[in-house]
N, CA, C and O atoms as a CHARMM CRD file, in Angstrom:
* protein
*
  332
    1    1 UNK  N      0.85100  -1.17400   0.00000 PROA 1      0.00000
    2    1 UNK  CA     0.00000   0.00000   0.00000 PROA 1      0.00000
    3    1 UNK  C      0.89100   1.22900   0.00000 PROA 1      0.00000
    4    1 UNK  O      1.80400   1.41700   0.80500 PROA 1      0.00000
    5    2 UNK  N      0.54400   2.03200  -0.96300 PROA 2      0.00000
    6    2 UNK  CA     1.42200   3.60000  -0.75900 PROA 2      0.00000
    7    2 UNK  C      0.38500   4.65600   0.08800 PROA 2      0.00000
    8    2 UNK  O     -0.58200   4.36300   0.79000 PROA 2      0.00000
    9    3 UNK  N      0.84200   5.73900  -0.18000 PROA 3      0.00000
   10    3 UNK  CA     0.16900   6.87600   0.22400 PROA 3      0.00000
   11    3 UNK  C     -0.83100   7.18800  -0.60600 PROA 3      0.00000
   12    3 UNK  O     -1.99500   7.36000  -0.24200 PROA 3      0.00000
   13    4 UNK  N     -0.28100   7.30400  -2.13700 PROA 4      0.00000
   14    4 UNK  CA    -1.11600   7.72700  -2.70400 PROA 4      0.00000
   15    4 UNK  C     -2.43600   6.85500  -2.95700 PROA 4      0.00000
   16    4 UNK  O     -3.48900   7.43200  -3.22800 PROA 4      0.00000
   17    5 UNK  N     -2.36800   5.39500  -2.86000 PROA 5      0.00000
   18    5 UNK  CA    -3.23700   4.37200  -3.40200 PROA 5      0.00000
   19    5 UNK  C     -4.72000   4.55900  -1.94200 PROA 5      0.00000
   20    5 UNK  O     -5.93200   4.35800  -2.01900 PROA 5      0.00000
   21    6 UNK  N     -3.67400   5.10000  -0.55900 PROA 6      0.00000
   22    6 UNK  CA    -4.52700   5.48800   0.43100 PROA 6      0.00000
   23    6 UNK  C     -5.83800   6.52700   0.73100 PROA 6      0.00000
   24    6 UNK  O     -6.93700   6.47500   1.28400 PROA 6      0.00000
   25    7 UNK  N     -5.14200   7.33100   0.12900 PROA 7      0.00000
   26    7 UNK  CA    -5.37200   8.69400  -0.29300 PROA 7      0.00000
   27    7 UNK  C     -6.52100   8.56400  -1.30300 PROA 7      0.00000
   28    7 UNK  O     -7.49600   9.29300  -1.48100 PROA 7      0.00000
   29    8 UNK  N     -6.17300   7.54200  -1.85400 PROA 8      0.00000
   30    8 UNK  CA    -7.42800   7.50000  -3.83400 PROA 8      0.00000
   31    8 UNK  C     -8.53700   6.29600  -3.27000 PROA 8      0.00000
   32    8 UNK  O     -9.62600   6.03400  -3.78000 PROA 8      0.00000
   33    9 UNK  N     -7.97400   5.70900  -2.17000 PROA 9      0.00000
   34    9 UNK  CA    -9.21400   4.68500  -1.56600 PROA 9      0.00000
   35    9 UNK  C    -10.40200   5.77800  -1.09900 PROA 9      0.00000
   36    9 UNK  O    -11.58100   5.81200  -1.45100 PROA 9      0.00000
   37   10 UNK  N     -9.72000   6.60200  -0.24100 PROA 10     0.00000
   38   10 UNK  CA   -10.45700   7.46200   0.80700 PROA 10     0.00000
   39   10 UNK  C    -11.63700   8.58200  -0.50200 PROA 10     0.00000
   40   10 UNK  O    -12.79800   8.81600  -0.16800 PROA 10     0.00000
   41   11 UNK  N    -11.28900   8.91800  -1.35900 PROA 11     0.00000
   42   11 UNK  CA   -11.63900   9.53300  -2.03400 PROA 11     0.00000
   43   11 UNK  C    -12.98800   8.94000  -2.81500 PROA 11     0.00000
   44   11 UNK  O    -14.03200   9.49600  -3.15400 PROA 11     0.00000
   45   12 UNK  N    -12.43900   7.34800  -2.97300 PROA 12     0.00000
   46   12 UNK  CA   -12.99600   6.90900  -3.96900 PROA 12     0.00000
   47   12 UNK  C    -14.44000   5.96700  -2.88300 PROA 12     0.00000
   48   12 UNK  O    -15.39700   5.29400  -3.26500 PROA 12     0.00000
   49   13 UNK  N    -14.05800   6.27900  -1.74200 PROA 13     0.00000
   50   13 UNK  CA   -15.12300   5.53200  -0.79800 PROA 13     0.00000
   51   13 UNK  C    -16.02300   6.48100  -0.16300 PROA 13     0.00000
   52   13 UNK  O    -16.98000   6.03500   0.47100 PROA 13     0.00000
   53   14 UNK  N    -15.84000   7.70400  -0.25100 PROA 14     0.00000
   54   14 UNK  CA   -16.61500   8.79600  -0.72400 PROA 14     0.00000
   55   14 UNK  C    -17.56900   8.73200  -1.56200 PROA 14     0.00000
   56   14 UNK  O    -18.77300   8.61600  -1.33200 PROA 14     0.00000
   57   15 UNK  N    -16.86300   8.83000  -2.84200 PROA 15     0.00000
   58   15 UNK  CA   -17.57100   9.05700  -4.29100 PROA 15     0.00000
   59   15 UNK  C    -18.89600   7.88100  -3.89300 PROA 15     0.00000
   60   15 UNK  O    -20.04600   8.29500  -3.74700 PROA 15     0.00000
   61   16 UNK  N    -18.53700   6.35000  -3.74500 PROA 16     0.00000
   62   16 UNK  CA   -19.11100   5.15100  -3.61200 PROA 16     0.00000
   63   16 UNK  C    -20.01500   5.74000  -2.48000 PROA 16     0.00000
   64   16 UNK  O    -20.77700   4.77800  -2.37800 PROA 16     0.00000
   65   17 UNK  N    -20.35500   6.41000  -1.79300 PROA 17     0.00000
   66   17 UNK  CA   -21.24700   6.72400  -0.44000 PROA 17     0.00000
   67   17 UNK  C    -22.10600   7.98500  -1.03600 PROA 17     0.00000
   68   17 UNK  O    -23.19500   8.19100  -0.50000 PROA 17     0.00000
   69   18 UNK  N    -21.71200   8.81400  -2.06700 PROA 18     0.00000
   70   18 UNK  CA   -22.10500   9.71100  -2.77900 PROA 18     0.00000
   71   18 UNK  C    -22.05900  10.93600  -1.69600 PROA 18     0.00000
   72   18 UNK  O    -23.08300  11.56400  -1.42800 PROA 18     0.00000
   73   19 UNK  N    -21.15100  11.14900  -1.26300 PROA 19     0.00000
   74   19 UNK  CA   -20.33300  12.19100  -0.48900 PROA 19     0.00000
   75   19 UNK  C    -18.56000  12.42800  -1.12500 PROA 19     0.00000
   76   19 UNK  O    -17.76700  11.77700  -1.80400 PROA 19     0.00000
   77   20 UNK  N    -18.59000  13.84400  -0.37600 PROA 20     0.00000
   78   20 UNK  CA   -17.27700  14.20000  -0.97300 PROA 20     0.00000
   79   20 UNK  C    -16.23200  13.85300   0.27100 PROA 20     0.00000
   80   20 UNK  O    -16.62800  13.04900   1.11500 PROA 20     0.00000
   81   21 UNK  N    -15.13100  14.33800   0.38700 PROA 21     0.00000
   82   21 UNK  CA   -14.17000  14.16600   1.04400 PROA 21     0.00000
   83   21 UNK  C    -14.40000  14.73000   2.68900 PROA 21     0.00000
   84   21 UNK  O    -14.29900  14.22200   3.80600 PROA 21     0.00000
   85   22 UNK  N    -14.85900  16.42300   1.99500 PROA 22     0.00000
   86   22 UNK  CA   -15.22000  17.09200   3.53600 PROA 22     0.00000
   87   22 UNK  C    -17.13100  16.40400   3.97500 PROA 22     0.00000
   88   22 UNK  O    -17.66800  16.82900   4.99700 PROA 22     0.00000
   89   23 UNK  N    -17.65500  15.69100   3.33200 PROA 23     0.00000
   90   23 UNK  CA   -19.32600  15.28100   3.44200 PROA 23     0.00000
   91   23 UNK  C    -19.16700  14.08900   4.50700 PROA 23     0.00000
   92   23 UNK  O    -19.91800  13.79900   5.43800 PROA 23     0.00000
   93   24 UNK  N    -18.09000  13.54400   4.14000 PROA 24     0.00000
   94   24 UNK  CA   -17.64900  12.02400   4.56900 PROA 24     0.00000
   95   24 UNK  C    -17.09700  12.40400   6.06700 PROA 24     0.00000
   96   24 UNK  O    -17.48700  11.84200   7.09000 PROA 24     0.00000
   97   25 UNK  N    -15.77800  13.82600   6.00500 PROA 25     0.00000
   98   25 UNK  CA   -15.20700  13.47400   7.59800 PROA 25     0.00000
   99   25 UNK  C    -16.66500  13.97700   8.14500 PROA 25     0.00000
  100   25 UNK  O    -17.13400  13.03800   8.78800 PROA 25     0.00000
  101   26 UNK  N    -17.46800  14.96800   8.14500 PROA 26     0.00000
  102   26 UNK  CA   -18.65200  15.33500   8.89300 PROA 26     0.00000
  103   26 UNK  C    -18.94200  14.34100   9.27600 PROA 26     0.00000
  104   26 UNK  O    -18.66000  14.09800  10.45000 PROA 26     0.00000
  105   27 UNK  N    -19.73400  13.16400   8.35200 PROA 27     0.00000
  106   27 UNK  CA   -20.68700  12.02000   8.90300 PROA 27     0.00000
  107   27 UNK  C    -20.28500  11.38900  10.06200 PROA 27     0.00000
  108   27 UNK  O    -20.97400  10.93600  10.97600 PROA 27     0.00000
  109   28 UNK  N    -18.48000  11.42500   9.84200 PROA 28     0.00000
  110   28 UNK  CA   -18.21600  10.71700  11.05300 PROA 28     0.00000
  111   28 UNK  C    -17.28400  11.48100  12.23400 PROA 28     0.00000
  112   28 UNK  O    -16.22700  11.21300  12.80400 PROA 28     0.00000
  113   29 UNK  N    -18.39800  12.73400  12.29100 PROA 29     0.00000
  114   29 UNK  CA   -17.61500  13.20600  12.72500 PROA 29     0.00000
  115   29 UNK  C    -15.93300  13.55600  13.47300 PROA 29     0.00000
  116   29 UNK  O    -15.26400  13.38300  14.49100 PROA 29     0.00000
  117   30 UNK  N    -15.91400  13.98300  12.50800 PROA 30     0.00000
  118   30 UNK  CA   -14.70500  14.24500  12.00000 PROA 30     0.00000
  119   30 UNK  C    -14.42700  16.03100  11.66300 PROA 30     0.00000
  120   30 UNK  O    -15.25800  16.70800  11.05700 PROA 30     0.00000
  121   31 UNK  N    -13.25900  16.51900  12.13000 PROA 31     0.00000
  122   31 UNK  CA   -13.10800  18.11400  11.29000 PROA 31     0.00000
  123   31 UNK  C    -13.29700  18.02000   9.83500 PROA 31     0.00000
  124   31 UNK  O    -12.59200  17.32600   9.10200 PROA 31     0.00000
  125   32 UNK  N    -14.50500  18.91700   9.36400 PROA 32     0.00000
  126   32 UNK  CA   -14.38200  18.90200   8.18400 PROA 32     0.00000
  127   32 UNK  C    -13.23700  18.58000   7.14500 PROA 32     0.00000
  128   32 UNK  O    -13.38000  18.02500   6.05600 PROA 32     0.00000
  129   33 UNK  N    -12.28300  18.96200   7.61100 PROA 33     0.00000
  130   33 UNK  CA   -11.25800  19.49800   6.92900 PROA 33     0.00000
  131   33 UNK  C     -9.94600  18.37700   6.56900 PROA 33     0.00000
  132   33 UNK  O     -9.08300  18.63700   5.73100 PROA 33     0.00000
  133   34 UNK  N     -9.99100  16.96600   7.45200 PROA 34     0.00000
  134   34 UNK  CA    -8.99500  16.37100   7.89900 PROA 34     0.00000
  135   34 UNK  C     -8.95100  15.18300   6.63600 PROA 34     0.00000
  136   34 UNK  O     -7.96700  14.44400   6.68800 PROA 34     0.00000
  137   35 UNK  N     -9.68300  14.99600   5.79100 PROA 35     0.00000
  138   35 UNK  CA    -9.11500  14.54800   4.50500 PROA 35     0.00000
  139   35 UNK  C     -9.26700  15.52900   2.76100 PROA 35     0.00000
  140   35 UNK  O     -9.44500  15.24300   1.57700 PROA 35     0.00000
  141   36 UNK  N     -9.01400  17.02900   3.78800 PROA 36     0.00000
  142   36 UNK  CA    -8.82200  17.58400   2.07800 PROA 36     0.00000
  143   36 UNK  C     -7.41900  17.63300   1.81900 PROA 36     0.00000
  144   36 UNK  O     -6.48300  17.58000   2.61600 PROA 36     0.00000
  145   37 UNK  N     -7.42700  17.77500   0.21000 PROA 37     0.00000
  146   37 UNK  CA    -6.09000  17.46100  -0.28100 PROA 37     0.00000
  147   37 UNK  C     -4.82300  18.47800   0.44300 PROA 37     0.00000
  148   37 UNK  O     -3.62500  18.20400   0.50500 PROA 37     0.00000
  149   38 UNK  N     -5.28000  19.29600   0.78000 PROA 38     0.00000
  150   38 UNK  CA    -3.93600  20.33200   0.72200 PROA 38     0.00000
  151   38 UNK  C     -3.44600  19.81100   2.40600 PROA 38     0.00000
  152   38 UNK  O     -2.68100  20.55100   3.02400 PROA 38     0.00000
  153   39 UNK  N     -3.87600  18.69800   2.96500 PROA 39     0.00000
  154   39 UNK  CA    -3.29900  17.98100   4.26900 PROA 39     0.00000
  155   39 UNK  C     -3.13200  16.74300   4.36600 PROA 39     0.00000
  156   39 UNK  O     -3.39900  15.96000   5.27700 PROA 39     0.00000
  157   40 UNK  N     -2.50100  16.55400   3.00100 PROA 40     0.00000
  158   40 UNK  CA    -2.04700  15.08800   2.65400 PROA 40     0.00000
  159   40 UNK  C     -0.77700  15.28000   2.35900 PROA 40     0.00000
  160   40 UNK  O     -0.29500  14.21600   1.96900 PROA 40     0.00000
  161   41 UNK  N      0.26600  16.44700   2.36300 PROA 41     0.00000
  162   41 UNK  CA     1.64500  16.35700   2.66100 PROA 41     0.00000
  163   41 UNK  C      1.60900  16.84800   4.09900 PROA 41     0.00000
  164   41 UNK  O      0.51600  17.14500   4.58000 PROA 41     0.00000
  165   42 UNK  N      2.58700  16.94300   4.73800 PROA 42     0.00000
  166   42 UNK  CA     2.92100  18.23200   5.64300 PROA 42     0.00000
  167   42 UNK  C      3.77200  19.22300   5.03100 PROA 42     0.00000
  168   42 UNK  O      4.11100  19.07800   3.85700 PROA 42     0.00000
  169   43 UNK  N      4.20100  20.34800   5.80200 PROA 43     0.00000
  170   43 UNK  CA     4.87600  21.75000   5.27200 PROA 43     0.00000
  171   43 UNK  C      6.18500  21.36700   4.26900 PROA 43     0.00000
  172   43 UNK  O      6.57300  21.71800   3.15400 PROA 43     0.00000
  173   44 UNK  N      6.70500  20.28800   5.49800 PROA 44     0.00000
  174   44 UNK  CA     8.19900  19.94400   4.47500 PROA 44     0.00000
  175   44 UNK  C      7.81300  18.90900   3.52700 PROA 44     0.00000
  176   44 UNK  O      8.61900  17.97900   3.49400 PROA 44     0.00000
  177   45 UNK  N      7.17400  18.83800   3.02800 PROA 45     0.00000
  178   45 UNK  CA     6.48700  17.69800   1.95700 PROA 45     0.00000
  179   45 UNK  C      6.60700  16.53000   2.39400 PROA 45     0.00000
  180   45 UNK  O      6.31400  15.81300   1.43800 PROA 45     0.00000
  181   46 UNK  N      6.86700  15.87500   3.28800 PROA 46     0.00000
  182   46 UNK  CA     6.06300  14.67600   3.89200 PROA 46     0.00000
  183   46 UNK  C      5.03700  13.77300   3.88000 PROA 46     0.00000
  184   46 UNK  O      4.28900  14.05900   4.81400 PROA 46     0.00000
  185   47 UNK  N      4.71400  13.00300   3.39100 PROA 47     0.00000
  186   47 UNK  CA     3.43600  12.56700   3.45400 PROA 47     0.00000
  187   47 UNK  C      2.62600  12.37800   4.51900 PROA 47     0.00000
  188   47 UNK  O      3.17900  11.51500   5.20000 PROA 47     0.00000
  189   48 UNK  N      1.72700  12.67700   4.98200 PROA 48     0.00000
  190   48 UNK  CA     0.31000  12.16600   6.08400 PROA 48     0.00000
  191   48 UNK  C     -0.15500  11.38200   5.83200 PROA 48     0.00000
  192   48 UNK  O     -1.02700  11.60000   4.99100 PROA 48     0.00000
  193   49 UNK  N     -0.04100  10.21100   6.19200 PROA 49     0.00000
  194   49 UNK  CA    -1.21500   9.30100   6.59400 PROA 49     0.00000
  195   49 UNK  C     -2.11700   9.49900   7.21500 PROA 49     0.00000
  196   49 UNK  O     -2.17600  10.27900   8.16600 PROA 49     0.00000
  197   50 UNK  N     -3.25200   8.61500   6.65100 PROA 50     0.00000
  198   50 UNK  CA    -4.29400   8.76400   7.72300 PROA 50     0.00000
  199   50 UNK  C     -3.94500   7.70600   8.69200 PROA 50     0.00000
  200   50 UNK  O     -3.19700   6.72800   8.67400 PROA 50     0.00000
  201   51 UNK  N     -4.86800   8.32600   9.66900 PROA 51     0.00000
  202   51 UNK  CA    -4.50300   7.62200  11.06500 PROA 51     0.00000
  203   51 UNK  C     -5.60800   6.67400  11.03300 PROA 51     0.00000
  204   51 UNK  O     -6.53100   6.92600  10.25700 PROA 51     0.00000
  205   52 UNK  N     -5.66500   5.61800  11.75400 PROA 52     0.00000
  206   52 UNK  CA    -6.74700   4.19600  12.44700 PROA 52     0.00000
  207   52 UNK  C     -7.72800   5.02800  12.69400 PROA 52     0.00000
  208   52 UNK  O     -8.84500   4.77100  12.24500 PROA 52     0.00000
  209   53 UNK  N     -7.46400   6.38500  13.58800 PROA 53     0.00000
  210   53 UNK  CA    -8.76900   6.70700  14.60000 PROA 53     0.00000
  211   53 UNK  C     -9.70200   7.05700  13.09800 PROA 53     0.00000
  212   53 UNK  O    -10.81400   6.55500  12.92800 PROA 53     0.00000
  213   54 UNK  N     -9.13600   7.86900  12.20200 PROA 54     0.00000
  214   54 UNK  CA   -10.04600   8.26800  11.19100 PROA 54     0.00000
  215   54 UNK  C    -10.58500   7.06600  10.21400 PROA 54     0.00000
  216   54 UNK  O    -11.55600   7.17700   9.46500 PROA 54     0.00000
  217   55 UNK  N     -9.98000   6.20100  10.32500 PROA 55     0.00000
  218   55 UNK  CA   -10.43800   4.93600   9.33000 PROA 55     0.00000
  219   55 UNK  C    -11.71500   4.40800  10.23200 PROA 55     0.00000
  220   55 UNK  O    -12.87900   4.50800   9.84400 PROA 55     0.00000
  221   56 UNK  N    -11.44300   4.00800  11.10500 PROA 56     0.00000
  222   56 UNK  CA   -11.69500   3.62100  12.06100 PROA 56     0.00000
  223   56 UNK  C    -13.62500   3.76000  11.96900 PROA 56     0.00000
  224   56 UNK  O    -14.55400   2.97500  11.77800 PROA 56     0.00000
  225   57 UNK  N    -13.42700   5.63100  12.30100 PROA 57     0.00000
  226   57 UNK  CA   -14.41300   6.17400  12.31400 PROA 57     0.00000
  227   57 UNK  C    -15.45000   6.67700  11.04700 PROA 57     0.00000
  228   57 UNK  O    -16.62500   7.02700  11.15800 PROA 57     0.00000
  229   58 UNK  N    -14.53600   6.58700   9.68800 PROA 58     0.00000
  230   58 UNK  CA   -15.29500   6.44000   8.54800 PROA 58     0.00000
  231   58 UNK  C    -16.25400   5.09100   8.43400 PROA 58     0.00000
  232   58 UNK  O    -17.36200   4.89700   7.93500 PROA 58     0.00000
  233   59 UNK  N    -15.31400   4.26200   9.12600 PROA 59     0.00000
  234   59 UNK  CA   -16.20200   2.58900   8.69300 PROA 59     0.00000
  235   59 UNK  C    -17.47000   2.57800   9.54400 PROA 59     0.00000
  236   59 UNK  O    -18.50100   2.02100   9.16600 PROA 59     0.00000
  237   60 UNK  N    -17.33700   3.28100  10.82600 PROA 60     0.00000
  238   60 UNK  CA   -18.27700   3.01700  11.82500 PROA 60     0.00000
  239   60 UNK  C    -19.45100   3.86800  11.35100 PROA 60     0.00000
  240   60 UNK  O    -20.60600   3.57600  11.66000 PROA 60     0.00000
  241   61 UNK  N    -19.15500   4.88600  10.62500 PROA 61     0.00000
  242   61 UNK  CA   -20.32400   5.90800  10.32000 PROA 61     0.00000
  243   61 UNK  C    -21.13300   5.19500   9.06700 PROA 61     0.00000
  244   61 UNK  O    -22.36300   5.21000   9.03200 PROA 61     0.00000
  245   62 UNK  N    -20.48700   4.69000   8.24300 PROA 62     0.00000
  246   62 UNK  CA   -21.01700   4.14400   7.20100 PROA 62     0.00000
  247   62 UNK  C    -21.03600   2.91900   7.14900 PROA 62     0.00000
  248   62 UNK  O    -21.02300   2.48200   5.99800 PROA 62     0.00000
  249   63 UNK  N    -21.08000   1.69600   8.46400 PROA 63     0.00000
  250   63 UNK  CA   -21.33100   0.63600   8.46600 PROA 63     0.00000
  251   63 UNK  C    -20.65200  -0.36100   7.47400 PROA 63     0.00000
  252   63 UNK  O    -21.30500  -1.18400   6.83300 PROA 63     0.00000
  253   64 UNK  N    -19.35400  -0.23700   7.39500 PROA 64     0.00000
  254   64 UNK  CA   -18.66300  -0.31000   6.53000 PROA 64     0.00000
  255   64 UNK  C    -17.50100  -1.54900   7.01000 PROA 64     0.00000
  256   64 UNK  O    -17.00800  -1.25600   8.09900 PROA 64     0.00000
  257   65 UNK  N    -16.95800  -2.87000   6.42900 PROA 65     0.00000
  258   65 UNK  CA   -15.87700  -3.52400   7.54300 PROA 65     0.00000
  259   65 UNK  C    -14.95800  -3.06300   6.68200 PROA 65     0.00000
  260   65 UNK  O    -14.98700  -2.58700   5.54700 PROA 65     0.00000
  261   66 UNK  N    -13.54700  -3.49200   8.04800 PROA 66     0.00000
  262   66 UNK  CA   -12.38000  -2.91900   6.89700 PROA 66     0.00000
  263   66 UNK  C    -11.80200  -4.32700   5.98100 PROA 66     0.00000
  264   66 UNK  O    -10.86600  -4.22900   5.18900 PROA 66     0.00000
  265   67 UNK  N    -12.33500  -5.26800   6.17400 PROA 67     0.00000
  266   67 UNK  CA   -12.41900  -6.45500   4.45900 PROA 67     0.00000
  267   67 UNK  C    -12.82900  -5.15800   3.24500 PROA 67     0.00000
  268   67 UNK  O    -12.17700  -4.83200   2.25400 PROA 67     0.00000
  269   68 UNK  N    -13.88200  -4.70800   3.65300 PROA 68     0.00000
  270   68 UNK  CA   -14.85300  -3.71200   2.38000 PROA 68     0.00000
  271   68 UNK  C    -13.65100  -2.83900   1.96400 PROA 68     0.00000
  272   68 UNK  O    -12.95700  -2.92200   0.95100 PROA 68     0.00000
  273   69 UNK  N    -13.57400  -1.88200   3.12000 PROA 69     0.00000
  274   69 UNK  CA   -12.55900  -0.62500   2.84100 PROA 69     0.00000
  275   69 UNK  C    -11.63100  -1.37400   2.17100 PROA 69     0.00000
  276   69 UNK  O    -11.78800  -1.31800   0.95200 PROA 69     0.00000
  277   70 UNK  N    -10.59400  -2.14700   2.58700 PROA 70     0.00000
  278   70 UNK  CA   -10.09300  -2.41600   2.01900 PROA 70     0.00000
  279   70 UNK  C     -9.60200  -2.72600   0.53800 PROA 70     0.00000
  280   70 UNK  O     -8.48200  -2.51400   0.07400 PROA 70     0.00000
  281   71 UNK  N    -10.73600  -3.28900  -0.10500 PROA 71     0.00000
  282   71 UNK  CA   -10.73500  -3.35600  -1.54700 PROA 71     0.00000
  283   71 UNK  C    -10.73800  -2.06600  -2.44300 PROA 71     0.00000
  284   71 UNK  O    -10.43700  -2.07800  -3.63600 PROA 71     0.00000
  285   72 UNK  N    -11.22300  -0.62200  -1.52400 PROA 72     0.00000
  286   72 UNK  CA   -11.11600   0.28900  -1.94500 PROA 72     0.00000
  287   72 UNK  C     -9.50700   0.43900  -2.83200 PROA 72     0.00000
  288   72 UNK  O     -9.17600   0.53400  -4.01400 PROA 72     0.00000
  289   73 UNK  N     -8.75000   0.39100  -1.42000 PROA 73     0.00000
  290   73 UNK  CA    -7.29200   0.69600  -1.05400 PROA 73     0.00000
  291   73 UNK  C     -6.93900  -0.67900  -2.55200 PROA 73     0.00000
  292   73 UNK  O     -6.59400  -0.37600  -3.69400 PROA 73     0.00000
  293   74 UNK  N     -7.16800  -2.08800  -2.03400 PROA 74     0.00000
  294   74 UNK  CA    -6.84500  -2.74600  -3.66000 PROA 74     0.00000
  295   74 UNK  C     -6.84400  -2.07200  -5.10600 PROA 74     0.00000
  296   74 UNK  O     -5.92600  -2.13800  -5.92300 PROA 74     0.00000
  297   75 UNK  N     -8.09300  -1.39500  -5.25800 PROA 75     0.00000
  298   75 UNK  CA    -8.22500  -1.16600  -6.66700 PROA 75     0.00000
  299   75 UNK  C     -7.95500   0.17500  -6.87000 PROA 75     0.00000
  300   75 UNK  O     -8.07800   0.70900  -7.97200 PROA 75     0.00000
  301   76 UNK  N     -7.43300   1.00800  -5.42500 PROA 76     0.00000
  302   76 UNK  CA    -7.27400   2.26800  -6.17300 PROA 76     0.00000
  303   76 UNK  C     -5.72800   2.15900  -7.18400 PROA 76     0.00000
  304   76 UNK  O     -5.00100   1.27400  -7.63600 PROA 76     0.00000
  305   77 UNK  N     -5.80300   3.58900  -7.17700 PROA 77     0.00000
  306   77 UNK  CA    -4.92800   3.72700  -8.93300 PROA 77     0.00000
  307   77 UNK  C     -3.26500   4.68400  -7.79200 PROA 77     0.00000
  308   77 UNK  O     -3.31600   5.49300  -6.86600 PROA 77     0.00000
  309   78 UNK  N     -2.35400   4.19000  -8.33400 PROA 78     0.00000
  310   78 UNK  CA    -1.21800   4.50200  -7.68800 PROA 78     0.00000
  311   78 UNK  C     -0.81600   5.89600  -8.56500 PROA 78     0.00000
  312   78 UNK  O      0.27900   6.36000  -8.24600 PROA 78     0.00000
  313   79 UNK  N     -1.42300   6.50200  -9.44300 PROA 79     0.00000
  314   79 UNK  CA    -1.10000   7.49300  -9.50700 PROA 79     0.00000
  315   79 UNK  C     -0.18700   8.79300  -8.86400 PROA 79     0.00000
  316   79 UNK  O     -0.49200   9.13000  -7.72100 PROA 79     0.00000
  317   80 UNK  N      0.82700   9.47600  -9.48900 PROA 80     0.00000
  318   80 UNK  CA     1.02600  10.55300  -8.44800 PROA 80     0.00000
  319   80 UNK  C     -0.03700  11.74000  -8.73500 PROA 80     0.00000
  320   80 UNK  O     -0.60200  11.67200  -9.82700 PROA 80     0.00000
  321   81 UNK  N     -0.27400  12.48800  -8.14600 PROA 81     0.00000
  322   81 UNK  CA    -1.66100  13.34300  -8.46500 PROA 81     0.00000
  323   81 UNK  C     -0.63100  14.71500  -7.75400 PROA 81     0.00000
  324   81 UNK  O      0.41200  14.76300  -7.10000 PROA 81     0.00000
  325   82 UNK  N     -1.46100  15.56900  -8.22900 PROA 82     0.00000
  326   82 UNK  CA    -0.50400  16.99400  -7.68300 PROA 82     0.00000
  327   82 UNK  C     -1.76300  17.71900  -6.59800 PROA 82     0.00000
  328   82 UNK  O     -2.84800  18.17500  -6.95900 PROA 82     0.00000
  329   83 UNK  N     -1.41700  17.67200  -5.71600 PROA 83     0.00000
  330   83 UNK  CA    -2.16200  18.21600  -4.24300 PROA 83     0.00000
  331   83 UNK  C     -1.70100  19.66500  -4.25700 PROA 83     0.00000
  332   83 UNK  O     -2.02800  20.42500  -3.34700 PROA 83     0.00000
């Protein structure tokens, strides 16, 4: 698993819920804000992961196991994408 394939799960398990990125952290509650793109590096270009607590809490809001999530993370696209 990379970052980016992480990153394109989370996005793409959104889209699949028919919510966006900031629609999705709300539901579970979550800061709006904690999977938009521009906080998926840090300052020194770093990558962020997401953390368990936020996986965690996406699955629980949307009744979701992480077998499911998971396949997200399988089929996403390893792309580099420009944030």
């Amino acid at each position: 698993m990379t970052h980016n394939q992480l990153w394109n799960a989370i996005d793409n398990f959104a889209a699949n819920h028919g919510m966006s990125c900031c629609a999705l952290a709300r539901h579970s509650n979550l800061d709006a804000t904690v999977f938009n793109k521009s906080k998926r590096f840090y300052d020194n270009g770093q990558p962020r992961w997401i953390s368990m607590y936020c996986i965690a809490k996406i699955l629980n809001a949307t009744n979701t196991t992480l077998t499911d999530f998971a396949k997200f993370v399988d089929t996403a696209q390893d792309a580099e994408k420009e944030y």
